[in-house]
C-alpha angles and dihedrals in degrees: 000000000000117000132204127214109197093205083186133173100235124191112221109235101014091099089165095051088045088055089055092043082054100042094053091047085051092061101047087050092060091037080059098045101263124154102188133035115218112201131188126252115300102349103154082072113022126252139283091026097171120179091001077081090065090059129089098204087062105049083050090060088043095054089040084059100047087061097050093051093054089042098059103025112128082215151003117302136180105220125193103221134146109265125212106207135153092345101302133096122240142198093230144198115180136181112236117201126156106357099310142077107259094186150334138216122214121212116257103191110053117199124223112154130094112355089350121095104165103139085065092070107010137083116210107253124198121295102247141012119193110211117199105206115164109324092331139098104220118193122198128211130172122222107277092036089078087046108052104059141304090284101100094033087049092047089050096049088043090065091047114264128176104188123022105211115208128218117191149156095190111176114225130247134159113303093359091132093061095046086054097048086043099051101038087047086058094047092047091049088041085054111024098227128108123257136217118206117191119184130184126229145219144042131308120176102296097353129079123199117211107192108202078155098187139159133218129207130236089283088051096247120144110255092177139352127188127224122284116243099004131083112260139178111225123198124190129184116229115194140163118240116220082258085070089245114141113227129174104231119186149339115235081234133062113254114270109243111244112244126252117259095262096042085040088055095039088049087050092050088046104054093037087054095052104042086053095057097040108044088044090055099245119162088210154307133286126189144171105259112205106171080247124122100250092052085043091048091047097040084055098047090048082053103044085047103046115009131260095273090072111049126084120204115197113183118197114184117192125206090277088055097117105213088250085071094053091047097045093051095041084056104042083056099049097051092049082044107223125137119273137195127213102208113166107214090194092104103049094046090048086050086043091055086042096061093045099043095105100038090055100034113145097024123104127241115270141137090326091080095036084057092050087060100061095042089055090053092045088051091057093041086056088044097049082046106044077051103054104018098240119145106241117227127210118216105207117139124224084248097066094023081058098056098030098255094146134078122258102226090006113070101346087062118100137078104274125024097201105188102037094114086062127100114214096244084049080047094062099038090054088044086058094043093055086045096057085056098064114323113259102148121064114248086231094068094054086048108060145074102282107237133175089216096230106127137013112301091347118169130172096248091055084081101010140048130255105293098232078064101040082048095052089048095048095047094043087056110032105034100031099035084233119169126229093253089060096043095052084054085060079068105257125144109264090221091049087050095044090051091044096052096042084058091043085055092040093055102046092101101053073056093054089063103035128109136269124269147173107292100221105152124068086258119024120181104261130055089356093060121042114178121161118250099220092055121157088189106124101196086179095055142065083266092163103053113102116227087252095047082051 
């Protein structure tokens, strides 16, 4: 028997344009042979659905959509859908054959931690359902079910299965694709059956899906893998030895090569930018463009994304822009070959200044006119963008969103921050990558102090530490829920710990406004990590001692 993986780009809410992505992969799979159609989780309606799932009028076009896919599939096809039965609402995957649907499996392990919140919509199903289809015993499992334990996959081989079929929407992060490989070769060798991983891909909000959809045999050796950030059909041959065992044995097409982790975390930037433009109907994109390395990454990956022809650069230097920044960016713009627009802010900054002279009279100059600057900036970038339509992108990095080195309403205002899942020292090794590739980013850039330019001879580690530290800190804390304790024993400085945590918490409410961006990291600010504003924990200081123990 010849499978089909649909490693489809599916649109979260457009259950009528996911039935006809599905029809025409349908299509190609029997024009290749194929006898059965895998799709991803949830792909009738798209994953993750969130709080459609809470509304009546949207299971019923799920459910009309359901019939009309069955209806009109060439072949028989195991779609992942919700699933409205005995009251109550299920994470479903269902055979559909002749027109009908034959059976359904309902997820057992039910996700809700870190970007997952399943239990708010899902009710636990059983833990196994055997398919006959042809000569073979087909189990189903959904995503987390292969995740959680063995006991789905033992329920499942317990009723006989031969080959365990795998739904997901599994969001990427770094090294995601080797923890799969990893896990499902250890279940396969643990059970001795084959098993079938189909992953969805492309970008949804935060989340990126990579696809890289692949199956192992009984030893747990890869037998095919599909291409990572792109849509792929994947066919895999099933046969029965003389033994009676059930392999499978071999793909038509050689296995994809799974990307290195910087091409891995640039192909991941590029497909969440431009599903989010396009399925969010942008003309385009517009940034800032600084003749820094976090304007120059950003500028490349919209490119990359979209095209020159929609993206917009506007540079705005201030009365700090040393003339190496103009020309930088100016450069950086005319080699990738996008429109840019010189706009001075000088004049506006020195109005801005007018107007407030007598209100701040007797008080020194301090943040409060770094911060004008970049709200200036930020009013001309929404302009440009209310004008001609194009979604403007931010281009802070997690190492300044973490601490707060950003401005609320200057650099942190616009519709996507691209690169906010990014660390600096990340910034600059992606910056490199791209430039290896073909140089669009003068050496220079990637050379000096990184400033933001907002006041005479500034620099970031006039108020910061280097970033290789201040990413070591960051990622220690945020993303491995590390105390300070443990983080002094990595060999970092207490009173550098303690400075750094107590940004991380102050910030916490300019993060709270700040745009959506690519989730890229095991834990990205946003829906991964959820801390109250108003928060009396003192991670820097002896939090736990009682007034009589002190």
């Amino acid at each position: 028997m010849r499978i089909a993986i649909a490693q489809s780009n599916l649109w979260v809410g457009d259950v009528a344009g996911n039935v006809r992505r599905l029809l025409e992969m349908a299509e190609k799979a029997r024009g290749s042979g194929a006898e059965l159609l895998v799709t991803p989780e949830l792909a009738l309606c798209g994953y993750p659905p969130e709080d459609l799932l809470l509304r009546r009028d949207f299971l019923d076009c799920c459910d009309a959509g359901l019939q009309d896919l069955a209806r009109r599939c060439p072949l028989p096809i195991l779609v992942g859908h919700p699933q409205r039965h005995g009251g109550a609402l299920y994470n479903a995957a269902s055979l559909l054959q002749g027109g009908q649907v034959v059976a359904s499996y309902h997820k057992h392990c039910l996700p809700n931690y870190r970007v997952f919140d399943e239990l708010r919509y899902f009710r636990a199903g059983q833990q196994a359902v055997i398919l006959p289809l042809g000569s073979f015993l087909l189990a189903v499992l959904i995503c987390e079910d292969i995740w959680c334990g063995d006991d789905a996959l033992a329920a499942s081989q317990a009723l006989g299965a031969e080959l365990v079929v795998v739904l997901n929407a599994s969001p990427y992060h770094r090294g995601k694709q080797r923890e799969r490989e990893e896990l499902l070769a250890r279940q396969a060798r643990r059970t001795q059956l084959p098993l079938v991983y189909a992953n969805a891909v492309g970008g949804q909000d935060e989340l990126v899906f990579d696809g890289a959809s692949f199956a192992v045999d009984a030893t747990g050796r890869v037998q095919g893998r599909a291409p990572q950030f792109r849509e792929d059909l994947l066919l895999l041959d099933i046969e029965r030895s003389a033994a009676g065992t059930v392999a499978v044995c071999s793909s038509p097409t050689p296995a994809a090569l799974p990307l290195d982790d910087l091409a891995e975390v640039y192909g991941a930037l590029v497909l969440g930018l431009r599903d989010y433009v396009e399925k969010n109907g942008f003309p385009g994109v517009v940034l800032g463009l600084s003749g820094g390395v976090d304007s120059a990454l950003t500028l490349a990956i919209a490119v990359d994304a979209l095209g020159p022809e929609r993206v917009d650069a506007l540079i705005m230097p201030s009365p700090y822009t040393a003339p190496m920044s103009i020309e930088d960016a100016q450069a950086e713009a005319a080699t990738l070959g996008v429109r840019s627009h010189l706009l001075p802010i000088h004049e506006l900054f020195t109005a801005y200044q007018h107007s407030l002279s007598e209100t701040f009279a007797g008080r020194a100059a301090d943040t409060t006119e770094e911060n004008l600057q970049a709200r200036i900036r930020a009013a001309l970038l929404m302009a440009f963008s209310n004008k001609f339509g194009p979604l403007l992108l931010t281009t802070g990095n997690k190492s300044e969103i973490a601490v707060g080195y950003a401005t609320l309403y200057g650099d942190m205002a616009g519709g996507f921050a691209l690169i906010k899942d990014c660390p600096k020292t990340l910034v600059y090794a992606l910056a490199r990558y791209r430039n290896h590739r073909s140089p669009v980013i003068p050496e220079r850039v990637l050379t000096r102090a990184p400033t933001a330019e907002l006041a005479p001879g500034q620099t970031d580690q006039d108020s910061l530490p280097p970033y290789p530290e201040l990413d070591a800190i960051i990622t220690a804390y945020v993303e491995e829920n590390r105390s300070m304790a443990e983080i002094v024993a990595m060999g970092h400085a207490p009173a550098t710990v303690a400075s750094v945590l107590r940004l991380i918490q102050m910030a916490e409410y300019k993060r709270r406004q700040g745009a959506p961006g690519v989730r890229i990291t095991p834990l990205a600010f946003g829906k991964d990590r959820r801390y109250p504003i108003t928060n009396g924990f003192r991670p820097w200081t002896p939090h736990c001692a009682t007034e009589e123990s002190t």
